[in-house]
N, C-alpha and C positions, 0 to 999 in steps of 0.2 A: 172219040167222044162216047161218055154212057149215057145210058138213061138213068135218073137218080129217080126215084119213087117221093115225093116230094110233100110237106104237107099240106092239106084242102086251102086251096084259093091262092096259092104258089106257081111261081114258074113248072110248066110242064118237064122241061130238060134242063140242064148245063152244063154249062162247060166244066164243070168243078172237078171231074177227073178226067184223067188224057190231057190235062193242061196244067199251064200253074196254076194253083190253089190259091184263093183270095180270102182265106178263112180266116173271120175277124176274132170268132171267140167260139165258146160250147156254151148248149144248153142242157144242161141236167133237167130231162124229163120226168125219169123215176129214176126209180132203184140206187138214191145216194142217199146214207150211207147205204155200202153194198152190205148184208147182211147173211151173216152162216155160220153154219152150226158149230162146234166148235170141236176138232181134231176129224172132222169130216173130208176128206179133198173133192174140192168144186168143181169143174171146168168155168173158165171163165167165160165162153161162148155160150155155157146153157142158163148165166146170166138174164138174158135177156125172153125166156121163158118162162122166166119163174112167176109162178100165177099169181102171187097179190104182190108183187111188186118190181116188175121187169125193169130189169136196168137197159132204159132209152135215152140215146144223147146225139143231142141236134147240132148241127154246123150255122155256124153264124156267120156272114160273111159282114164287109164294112157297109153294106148296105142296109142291114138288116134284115134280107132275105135268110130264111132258115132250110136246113136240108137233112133229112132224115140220113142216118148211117148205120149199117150192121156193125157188130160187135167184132167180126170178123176184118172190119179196116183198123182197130187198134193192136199194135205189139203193145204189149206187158213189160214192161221196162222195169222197173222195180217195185219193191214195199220197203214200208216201215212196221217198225212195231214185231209183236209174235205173230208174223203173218209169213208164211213159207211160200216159195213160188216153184213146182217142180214141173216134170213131164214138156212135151215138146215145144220150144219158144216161150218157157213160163209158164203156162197158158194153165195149171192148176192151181187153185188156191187153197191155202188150208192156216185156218185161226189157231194157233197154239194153245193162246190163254187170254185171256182180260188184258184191258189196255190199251190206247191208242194205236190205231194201224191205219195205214194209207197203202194206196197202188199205186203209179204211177205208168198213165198208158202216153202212148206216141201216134197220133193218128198219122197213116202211113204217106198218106196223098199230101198234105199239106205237111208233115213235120211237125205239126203243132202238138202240145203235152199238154195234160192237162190231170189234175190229182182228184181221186177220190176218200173217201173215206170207209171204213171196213167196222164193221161191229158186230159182235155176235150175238145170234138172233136171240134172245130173252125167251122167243117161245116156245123155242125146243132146245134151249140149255137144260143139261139136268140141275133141281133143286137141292141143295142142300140147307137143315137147318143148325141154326147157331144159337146157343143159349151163354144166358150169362145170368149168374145166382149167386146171392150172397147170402152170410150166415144168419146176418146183424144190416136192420136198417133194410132198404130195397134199392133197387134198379131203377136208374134216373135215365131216359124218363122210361116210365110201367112198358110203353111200346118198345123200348129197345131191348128188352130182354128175351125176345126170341124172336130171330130175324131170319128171311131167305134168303141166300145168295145163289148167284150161278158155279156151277162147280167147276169148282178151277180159281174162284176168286181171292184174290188176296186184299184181307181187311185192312181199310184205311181208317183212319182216327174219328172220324164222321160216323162210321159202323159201330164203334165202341161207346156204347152207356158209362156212366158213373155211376159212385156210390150214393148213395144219403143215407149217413146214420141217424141215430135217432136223437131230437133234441138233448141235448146233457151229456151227451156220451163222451166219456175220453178214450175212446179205442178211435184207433187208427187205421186207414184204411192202407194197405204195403202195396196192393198189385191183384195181380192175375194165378192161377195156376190149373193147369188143363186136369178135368177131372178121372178120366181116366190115365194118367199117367202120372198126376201128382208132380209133374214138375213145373217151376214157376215160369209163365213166359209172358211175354207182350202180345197184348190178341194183334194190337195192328204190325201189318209184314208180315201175318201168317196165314197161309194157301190153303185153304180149305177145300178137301178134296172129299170129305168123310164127316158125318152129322157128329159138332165137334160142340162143347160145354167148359166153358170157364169159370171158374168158381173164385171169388171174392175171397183175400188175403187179410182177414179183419186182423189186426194185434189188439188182446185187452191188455187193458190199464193193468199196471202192476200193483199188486198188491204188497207189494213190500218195498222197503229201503234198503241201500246196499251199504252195509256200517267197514269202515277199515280201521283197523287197531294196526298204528304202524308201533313197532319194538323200537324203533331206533337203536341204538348200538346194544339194546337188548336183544331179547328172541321170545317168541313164544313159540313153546312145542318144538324148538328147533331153527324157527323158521323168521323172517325178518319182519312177516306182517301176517295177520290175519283177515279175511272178507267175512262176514256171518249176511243174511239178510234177515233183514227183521222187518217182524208185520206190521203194515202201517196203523198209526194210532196208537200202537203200545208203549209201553213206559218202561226205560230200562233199569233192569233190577240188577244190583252185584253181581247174581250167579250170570246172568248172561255175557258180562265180561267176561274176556279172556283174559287168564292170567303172566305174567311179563318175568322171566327170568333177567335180573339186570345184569348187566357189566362186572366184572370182578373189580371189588372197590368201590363198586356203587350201590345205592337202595333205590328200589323202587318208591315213586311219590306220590303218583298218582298221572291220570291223564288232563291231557289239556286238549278240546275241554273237559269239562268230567261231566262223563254221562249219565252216572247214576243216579236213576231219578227223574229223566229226563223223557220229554215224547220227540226223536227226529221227527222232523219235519220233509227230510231230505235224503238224498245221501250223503252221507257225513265223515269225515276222517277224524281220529284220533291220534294224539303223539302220544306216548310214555312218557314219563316225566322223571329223572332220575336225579339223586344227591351223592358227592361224595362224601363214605365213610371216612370221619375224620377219629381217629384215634386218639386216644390224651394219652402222653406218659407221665407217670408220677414219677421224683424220685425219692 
């Protein structure tokens, strides 16, 4: 039989080790979730020293009598999550990165299991900051455009602001692209390791229409069709048509529609329009 150290107004002894174990459940006194630093390794026995929040956990039996336990009566049985368990019987812990993580111990006397949870301490993770800036319009909302994370963090979609352009605007917002490196990414799914800046993808509004002169069995310049862009608003004049070499045997007649004269509204195609040369003979 041992002496169990027991808590105030509790049985003095029991039988709880040197015999069967009558253990109805656990009490999480402190230290859940367990809390560390991050790429740090722990012991898991110096747990329960730790000054503002020692991880203490009570034996519950089916009575409801409770019994205090060292750290030292649980093996370490496994984790979840980026949580690494090395050195003699597990017994070191080390937080990889952000993310849900569990421990899972086995109290030795009784066999009973019981899971905790692991998170990394906020207080002494390092800081990094995240910015996000646009050309056109602002950062929805004003607070999201420069935020802390802990380093190591990967942005979820909740982390990521919007755009708001400015009433009337037809420009387009595309996306993301990292400022220092100019390539386009998705802020969320990415690890921020290094005070990192996203810059807003505005498209403006075009200022032209895109005109096609298609030749049909003609050609212009060689070629089966022509693209020109022209600036919106403007009125098309003769010289801005492109001119249509036809078909041997045919004349050129004009386009359909005919643009000359005309302001697109759009982008527009045009066909050629051609007649066959009819010959008279006399005799």
């Amino acid at each position: 039989m041992t002496a169990i150290v027991l808590e105030s107004g509790k049985r003095d002894t029991a039988e709880l080790y040197g015999a069967p174990a009558d253990v109805d459940t656990f009490r999480i006194v402190s230290g859940n979730p367990i809390k560390l630093e991050k790429d740090v390794p722990t012991g898991f026995d110096s747990l329960g020293n730790t000054p503002t929040n020692p991880l203490k956990i009570k034996l519950v039996d089916n009575s409801g009598n409770e019994y205090d336990t060292n750290l030292s009566d649980f093996d370490v049985i496994s984790s979840t999550g980026p949580l690494t368990l090395s050195g003699l019987n597990n017994r070191t812990l080390e937080a990889t990165d952000e993310g849900p993580k569990t421990i899972k111990l086995k109290h030795r006397q009784s066999g009973k299991e019981l899971t905790l949870d692991v998170v990394i301490d906020a207080d002494n993770a390092t800081k990094i900051e995240v910015k996000f800036e646009t050309p056109l319009g602002q950062i929805s909302p004003v607070a999201g455009a420069v935020v802390e994370v802990n380093q190591g963090t990967t942005l979820t979609a909740a982390q990521v602001p919007s755009v708001t352009l400015p009433a009337g605007s037809t420009s387009t917002f595309r996306g993301w692209k990292n400022k220092d490196t100019g390539a386009v990414v998705n802020p969320v799914g990415q690890t921020i390791n290094a005070a990192t800046t996203f810059v807003a993808i505005i498209d403006a509004p075009s200022t032209t229409n895109e005109l096609t002169f298609n030749a049909g069995p003609g050609n212009i310049a060689g070629q089966p069709s022509k693209k020109i862009d022209f600036p919106k608003g403007a009125r098309l004049q003769k010289a801005d048509i492109p001119v249509v070499t036809p078909p041997a045997g045919y004349r050129f007649t004009g386009w359909s529609p005919d643009p000359v004269g005309t302001t697109p509204t759009g982008n527009t195609t045009y066909t050629a329009q051609f007649a066959r040369i009819v010959v008279e003979k006399y005799c």
